[in-house]
C-alpha positions in Angstrom: 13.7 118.6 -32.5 17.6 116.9 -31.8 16.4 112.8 -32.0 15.4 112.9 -35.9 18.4 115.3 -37.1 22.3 114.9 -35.6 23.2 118.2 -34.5 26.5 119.9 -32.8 25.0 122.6 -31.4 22.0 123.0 -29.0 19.2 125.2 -29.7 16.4 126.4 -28.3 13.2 124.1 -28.4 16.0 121.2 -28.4 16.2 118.7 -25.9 18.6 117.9 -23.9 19.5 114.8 -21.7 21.1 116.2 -18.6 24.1 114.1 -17.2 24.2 114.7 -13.7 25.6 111.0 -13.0 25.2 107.2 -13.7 22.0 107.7 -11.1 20.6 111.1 -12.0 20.0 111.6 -15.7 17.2 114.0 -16.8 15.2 115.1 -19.7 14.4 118.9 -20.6 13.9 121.4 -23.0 16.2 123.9 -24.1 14.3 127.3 -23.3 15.0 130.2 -21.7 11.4 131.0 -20.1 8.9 128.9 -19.1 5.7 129.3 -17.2 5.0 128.4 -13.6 2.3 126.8 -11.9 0.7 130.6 -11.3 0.5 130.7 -15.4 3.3 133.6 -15.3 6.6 133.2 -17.4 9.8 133.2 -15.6 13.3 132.1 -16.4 13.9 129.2 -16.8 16.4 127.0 -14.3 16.7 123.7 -13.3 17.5 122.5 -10.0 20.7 120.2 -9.6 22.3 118.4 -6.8 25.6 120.6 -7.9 22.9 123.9 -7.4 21.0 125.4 -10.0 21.0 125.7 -13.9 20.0 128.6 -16.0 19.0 126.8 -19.2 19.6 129.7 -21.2 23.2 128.6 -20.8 22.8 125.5 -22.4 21.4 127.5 -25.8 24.7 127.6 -28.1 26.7 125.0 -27.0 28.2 122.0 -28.8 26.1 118.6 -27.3 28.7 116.8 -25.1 29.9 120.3 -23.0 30.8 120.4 -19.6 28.5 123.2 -18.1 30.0 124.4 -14.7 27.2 124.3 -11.4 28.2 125.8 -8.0 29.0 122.3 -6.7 30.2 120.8 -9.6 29.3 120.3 -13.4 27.3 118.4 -15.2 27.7 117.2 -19.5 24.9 118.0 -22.1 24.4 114.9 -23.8 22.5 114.7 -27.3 19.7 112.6 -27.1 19.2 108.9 -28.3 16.5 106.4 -27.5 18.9 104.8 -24.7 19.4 108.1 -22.4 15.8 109.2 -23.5 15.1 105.6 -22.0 16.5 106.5 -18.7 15.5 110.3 -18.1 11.5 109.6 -19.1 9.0 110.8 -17.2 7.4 107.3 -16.1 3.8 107.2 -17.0 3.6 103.7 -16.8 6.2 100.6 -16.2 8.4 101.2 -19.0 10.8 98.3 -21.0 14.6 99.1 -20.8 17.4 98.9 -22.9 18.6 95.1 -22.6 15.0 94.0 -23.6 14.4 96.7 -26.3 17.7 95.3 -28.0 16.5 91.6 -28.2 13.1 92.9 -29.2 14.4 94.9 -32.1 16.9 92.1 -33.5 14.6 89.3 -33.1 11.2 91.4 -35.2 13.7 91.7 -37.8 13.4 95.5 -38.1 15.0 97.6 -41.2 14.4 100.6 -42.3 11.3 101.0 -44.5 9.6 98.4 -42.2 5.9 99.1 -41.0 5.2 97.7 -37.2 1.9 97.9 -35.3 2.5 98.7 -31.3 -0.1 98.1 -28.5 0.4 99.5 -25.6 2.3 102.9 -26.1 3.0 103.7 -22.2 5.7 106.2 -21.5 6.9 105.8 -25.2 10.3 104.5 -24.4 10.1 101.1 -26.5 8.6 103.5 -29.4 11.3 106.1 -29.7 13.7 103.0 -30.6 11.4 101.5 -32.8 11.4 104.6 -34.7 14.9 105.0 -35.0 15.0 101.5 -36.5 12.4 101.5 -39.0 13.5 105.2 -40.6 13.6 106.9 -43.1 11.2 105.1 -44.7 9.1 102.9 -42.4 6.2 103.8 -39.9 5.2 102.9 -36.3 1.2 102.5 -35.5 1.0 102.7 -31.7 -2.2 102.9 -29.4 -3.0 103.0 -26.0 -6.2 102.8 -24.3 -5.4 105.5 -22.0 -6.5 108.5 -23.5 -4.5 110.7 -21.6 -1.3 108.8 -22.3 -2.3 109.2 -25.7 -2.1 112.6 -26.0 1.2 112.9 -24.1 2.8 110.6 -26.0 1.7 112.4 -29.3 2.7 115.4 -28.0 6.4 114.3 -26.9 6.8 112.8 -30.6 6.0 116.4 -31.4 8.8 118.0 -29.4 10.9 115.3 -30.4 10.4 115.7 -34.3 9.4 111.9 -35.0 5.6 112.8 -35.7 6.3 111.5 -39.6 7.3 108.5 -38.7 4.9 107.4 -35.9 0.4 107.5 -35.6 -0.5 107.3 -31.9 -4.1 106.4 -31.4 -6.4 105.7 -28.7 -7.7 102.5 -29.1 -8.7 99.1 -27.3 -6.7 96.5 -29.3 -7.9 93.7 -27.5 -11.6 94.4 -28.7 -11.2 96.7 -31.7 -8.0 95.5 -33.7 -5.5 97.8 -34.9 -7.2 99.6 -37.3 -4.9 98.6 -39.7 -5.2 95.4 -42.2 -2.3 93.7 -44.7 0.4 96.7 -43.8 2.7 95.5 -41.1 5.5 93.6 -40.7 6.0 92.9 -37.3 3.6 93.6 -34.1 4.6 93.6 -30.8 2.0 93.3 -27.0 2.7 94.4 -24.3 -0.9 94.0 -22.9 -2.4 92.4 -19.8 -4.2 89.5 -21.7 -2.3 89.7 -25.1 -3.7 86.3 -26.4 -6.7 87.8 -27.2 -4.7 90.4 -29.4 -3.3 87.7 -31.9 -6.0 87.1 -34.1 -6.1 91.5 -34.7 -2.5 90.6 -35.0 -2.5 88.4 -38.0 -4.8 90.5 -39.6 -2.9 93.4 -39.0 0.4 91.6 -40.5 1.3 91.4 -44.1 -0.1 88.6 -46.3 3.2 87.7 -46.8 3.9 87.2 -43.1 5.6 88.5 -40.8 6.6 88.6 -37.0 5.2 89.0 -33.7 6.5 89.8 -30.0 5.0 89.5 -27.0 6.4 91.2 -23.8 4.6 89.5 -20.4 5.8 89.4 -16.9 4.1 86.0 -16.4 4.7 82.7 -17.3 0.9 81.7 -16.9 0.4 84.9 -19.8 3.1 83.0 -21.7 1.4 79.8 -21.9 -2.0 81.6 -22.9 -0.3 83.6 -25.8 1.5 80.3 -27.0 -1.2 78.8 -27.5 -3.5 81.4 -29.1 -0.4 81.7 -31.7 -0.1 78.1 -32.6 -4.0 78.2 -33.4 -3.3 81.4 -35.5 -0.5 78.9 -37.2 2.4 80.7 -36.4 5.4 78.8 -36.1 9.1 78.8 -34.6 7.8 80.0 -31.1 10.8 81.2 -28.8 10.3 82.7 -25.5 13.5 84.4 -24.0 14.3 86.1 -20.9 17.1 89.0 -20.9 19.3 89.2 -17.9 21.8 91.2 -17.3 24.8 90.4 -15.3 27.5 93.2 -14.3 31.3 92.3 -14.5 34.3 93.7 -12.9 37.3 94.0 -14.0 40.0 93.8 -11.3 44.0 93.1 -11.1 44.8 90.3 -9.5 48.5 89.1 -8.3 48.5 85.1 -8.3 50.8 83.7 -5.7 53.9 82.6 -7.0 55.0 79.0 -7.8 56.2 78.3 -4.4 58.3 74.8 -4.7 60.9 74.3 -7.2 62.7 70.9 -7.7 64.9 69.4 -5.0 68.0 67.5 -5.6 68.2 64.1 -3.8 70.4 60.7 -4.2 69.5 59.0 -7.1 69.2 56.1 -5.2 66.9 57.0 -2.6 64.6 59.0 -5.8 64.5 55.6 -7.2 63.0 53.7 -4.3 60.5 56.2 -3.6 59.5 57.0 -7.5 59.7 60.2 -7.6 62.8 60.5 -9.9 62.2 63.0 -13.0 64.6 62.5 -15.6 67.0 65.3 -16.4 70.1 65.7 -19.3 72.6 66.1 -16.7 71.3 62.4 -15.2 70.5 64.6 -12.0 67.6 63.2 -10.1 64.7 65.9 -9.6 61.6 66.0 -7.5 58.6 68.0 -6.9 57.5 67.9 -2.5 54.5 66.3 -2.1 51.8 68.8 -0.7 52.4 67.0 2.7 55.4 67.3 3.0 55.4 71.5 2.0 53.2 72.0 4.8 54.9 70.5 7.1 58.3 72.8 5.8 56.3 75.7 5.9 56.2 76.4 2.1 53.1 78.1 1.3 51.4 80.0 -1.7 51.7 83.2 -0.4 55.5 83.9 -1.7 55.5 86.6 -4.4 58.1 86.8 -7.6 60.8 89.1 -6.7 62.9 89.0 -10.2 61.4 92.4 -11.3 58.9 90.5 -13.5 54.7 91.8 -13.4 52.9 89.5 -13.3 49.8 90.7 -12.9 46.7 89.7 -14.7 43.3 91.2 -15.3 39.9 89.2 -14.4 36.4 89.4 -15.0 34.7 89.1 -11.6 31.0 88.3 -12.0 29.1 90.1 -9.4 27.1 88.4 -6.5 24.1 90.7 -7.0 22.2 91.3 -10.3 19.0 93.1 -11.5 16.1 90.2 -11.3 13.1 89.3 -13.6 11.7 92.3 -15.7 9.6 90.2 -18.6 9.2 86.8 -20.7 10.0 87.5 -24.5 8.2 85.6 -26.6 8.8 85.8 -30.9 6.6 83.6 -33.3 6.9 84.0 -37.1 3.8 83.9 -39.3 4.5 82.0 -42.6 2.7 83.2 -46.3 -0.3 81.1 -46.6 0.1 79.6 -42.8 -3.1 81.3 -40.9 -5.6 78.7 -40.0 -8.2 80.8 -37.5 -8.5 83.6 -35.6 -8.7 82.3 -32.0 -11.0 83.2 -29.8 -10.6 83.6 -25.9 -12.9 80.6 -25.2 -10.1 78.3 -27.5 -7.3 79.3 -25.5 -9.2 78.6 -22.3 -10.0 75.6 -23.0 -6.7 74.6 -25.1 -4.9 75.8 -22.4 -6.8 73.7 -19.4 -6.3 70.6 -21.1 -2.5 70.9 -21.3 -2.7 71.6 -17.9 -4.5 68.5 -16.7 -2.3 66.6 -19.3 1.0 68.0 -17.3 -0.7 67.4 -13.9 -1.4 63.5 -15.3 2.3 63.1 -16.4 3.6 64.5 -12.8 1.2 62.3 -11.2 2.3 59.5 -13.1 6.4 60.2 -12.7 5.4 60.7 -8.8 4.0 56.9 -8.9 7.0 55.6 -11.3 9.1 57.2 -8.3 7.2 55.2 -5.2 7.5 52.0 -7.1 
């Protein structure tokens, strides 16, 4: 029970995000015995790549300690809906941080706010939801899966969040949520969420509210679009959240390797290159020519005792590809004109296709011309 309640010290029943590295981050429970596969209770250790843990150990320490292995260490970290993000046990495709972020801000969540979730999975989206929406709000989340269900209740449970979150089995896209006039915001992450929306709006408050849908493919995107704007929801955004990685290096530039040359006035004059000076000296810069030709190049370095090194931001070349298509609509008091049904969205949906395939056609022939 350590995610509803800050705590310095672990203890037992806690759990506790093992840091092993940036790579290996894991998820377990604070107990001295536990039983094996035989049904018999032993102790309790965890196996490491820096050797094995008695967990017994852990029991008593502040969160944040370095606990000594054979081979190494390793930190206990206090959990939070990021680390619990990346030491899950993956019941299903799961969304990550950079996406949970966007999702949160753009549903407007606060505390006290109500939100309907389909498609509970490994629970990883839900445990931030939570976070955001307490002390006073609620999460309804359901899955179809029953035994995902009853993991996911049961992890809530250990986890101490069971007042702010109802996990029920449930086929959304046939039965609704269950729920009518109570939420806020209501988010999809379902294979065919356009036939979710109408259970959506009546799920949402009367006042309005806002809606999220998480799909992997455009073609989903286009669907759901369209079932929302014959819902009458409006300001439709779809986003996609990337994330590029940085590196910060120190970099020497080359030094300025020409300074000005003194030549006859005269001569400066006929070749226009003077640059006027107080002392009525003539100065020139060598055109890049010319430096070559001397030799000068840029790979001279400032020996007056002066750093002048500079930091840089250097983007890298590879970078984590497509996860999902965000897309947010807002439903407006007063603004529902019908529930859609599947067969509207079809056929909604094929005419804006032949009208795109028309337009192409037509640019292609504008082109030929």
């Amino acid at each position: 029970m350590s995610f509803s309640v800050k705590k310095d010290v672990i203890e037992e029943g806690d759990t506790v995000i093992l840091y092993v590295n940036f790579n290996s981050i894991h998820a377990l429970r604070a107990q001295r015995h536990k039983r094996n596969k035989k049904g018999e209770e032993v102790e309790h250790v965890f196996q490491t790549s820096f050797g094995a843990l008695p967990v017994k150990r852990l029991i008593g320490l502040r969160y944040g300690s370095r606990v000594e292995l054979p081979r190494g260490y390793v930190h206990a970290m206090h959990p939070t809906p990021e680390l619990w993000t990346m030491a899950l046990p993956h019941r299903t495709q799961i969304i990550y941080t950079p996406d949970i972020s966007l999702i949160v801000l753009n549903l407007d969540l606060r505390p006290g706010s109500v939100v309907c979730e389909a498609g509970t999975g490994s629970g990883s989206l839900s445990h931030a939801l939570i976070r955001r929406i307490a002390p006073s709000g609620h999460l309804h989340t359901f899955d179809f899966h029953a035994q995902r269900v009853e993991k996911a209740r049961e992890e809530f449970g250990e986890h101490g969040l069971s007042e702010w979150v109802s996990v029920g089995q449930r086929d959304v896209c046939e039965e609704g949520f269950g729920v009518e006039g109570v939420a806020d915001a209501v988010f999809l992450d379902l294979p065919r969420p356009w036939t979710a929306v109408g259970h959506a709006v009546k799920a949402l408050k009367r006042s309005g509210g806002r809606i999220c849908s998480f799909s992997p493919c455009i073609e989903q995107v286009q669907k759901t679009c369209t079932a929302l704007r014959l819902a009458g929801f409006t300001d439709l955004t779809t986003s996609e959240c990337l994330q590029r990685d940085f590196l910060v290096k120190t970099f020497l530039p080359p030094a300025w390797p020409w300074g000005p040359t003194k030549i006859d006035g005269k001569e400066a004059a006929a070749k226009g290159l003077v640059s006027s000076r107080e002392d009525g000296a003539a100065e020139v810069s060598l055109p890049k020519k010319r430096r070559v030709e001397e030799g000068v190049t840029g790979d001279e370095r400032v020996t007056d005792g002066t750093d002048r090194r500079i930091r840089v931001a250097v983007p890298q070349l590879k970078m984590p590809g497509h996860t999902g298509y965000l897309t947010f609509a807002t439903l407006l008091p007063g603004r529902v004109s019908f529930v859609p049904e599947e067969s509207s969205v079809r056929e909604e949906s094929s005419v804006r296709e032949e009208s795109s395939a028309v337009c192409e056609m037509n640019s292609v022939e504008s082109d030929e011309r």
